[in-house]
C-alpha positions, 0 to 999 in steps of 0.5 A: 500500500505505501509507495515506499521502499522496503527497509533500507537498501542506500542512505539516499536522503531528502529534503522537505517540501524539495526536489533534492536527493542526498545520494553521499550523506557523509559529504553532505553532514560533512560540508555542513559541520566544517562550512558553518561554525558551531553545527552540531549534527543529531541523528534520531529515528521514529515510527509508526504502525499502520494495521490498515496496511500491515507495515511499520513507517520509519524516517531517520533524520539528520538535523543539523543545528547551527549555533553553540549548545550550552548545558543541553539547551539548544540555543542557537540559529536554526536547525536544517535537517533531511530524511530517509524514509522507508517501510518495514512489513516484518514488523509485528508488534510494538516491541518489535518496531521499537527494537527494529528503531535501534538496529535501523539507526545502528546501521545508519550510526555504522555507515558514518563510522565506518564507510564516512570516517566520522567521528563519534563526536562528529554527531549524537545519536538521539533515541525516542525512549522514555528515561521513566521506569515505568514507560514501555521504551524504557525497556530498549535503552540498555539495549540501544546503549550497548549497541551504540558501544559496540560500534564505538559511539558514546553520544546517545540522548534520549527525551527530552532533548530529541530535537531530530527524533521530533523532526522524524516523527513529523515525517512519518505522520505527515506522509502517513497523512498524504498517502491517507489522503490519495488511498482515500480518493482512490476508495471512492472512485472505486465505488 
């Protein structure tokens, strides 16, 4: 049902509400931090369950914020970011796609790691888990951080401070609600 492609087979990224693909991430987040002074780059992913159509929407997102960071506020000039989405029909339940929201930033935090050479200061991973006890996500943090370990990274945030997950999750709703929109109008030629 969604037009999308089905887990992630390239890093190919795009902007809002533009034309412009980022085939090469890592030259792209590369030129933005050494060509603007005090660009931080955070990288977080969110998801939704869609049971209408059976799949789980994923977007990675890459904010790049311009400015200093004093004391984990973000003060500074603007955040620019792009998106990688896709859909994953495997997902069976929440636990699920919340696991699969680490593995699928993993491999991304992997790819700048290891095939862009970045540094792990050169960014900060972001998870959308909720610190409270009590909260379900809860449950995925330690596995998220030991994860992050594993493949040498050591800037993990979770909420509050989640600038790009924020940013993910209004790309997964607001395309949800453009296909809504086209799946709908088709339904009613149909009838």
């Amino acid at each position: 049902m969604f037009n999308k492609r089905e887990g992630i087979t390239e890093f190919v990224f795009k902007k809002v509400n533009s034309p412009f693909i980022i085939t090469d991430i890592g030259a792209y987040a590369e030129d933005q931090i050494l060509n603007n002074n005090h660009c931080n780059m955070y990288v977080g992913i969110d998801s939704q369950y869609y049971s209408k159509y059976n799949k789980a929407y994923f977007a990675i997102v890459c904010a790049f914020h311009y400015g200093s960071q004093f004391n984990g506020d973000r003060i500074g000039h603007g955040i620019h970011y792009v998106y990688l989405d896709f859909v994953d029909s495997t997902t069976k339940n929440r636990a699920d796609r919340l696991r699969k929201e680490t593995m699928y930033l993993m491999k991304f935090a992997s790819y700048l790691v290891y095939d862009c050479e970045f540094n792990q200061n050169d960014f900060i991973l972001e998870l959308d888990y909720n610190e409270d006890e009590e909260a379900f996500s809860n449950q995925f943090i330690d596995f998220a951080s030991n994860y992050a370990n594993s493949i040498g990274v050591t800037n993990i945030v979770t909420k509050p401070y989640t600038v790009a997950c924020k940013a993910a999750d209004g790309v997964v709703r607001m395309s949800f609600k453009g296909y809504s929109k086209v799946y709908r109008l088709y339904d009613q030629k149909k009838a």
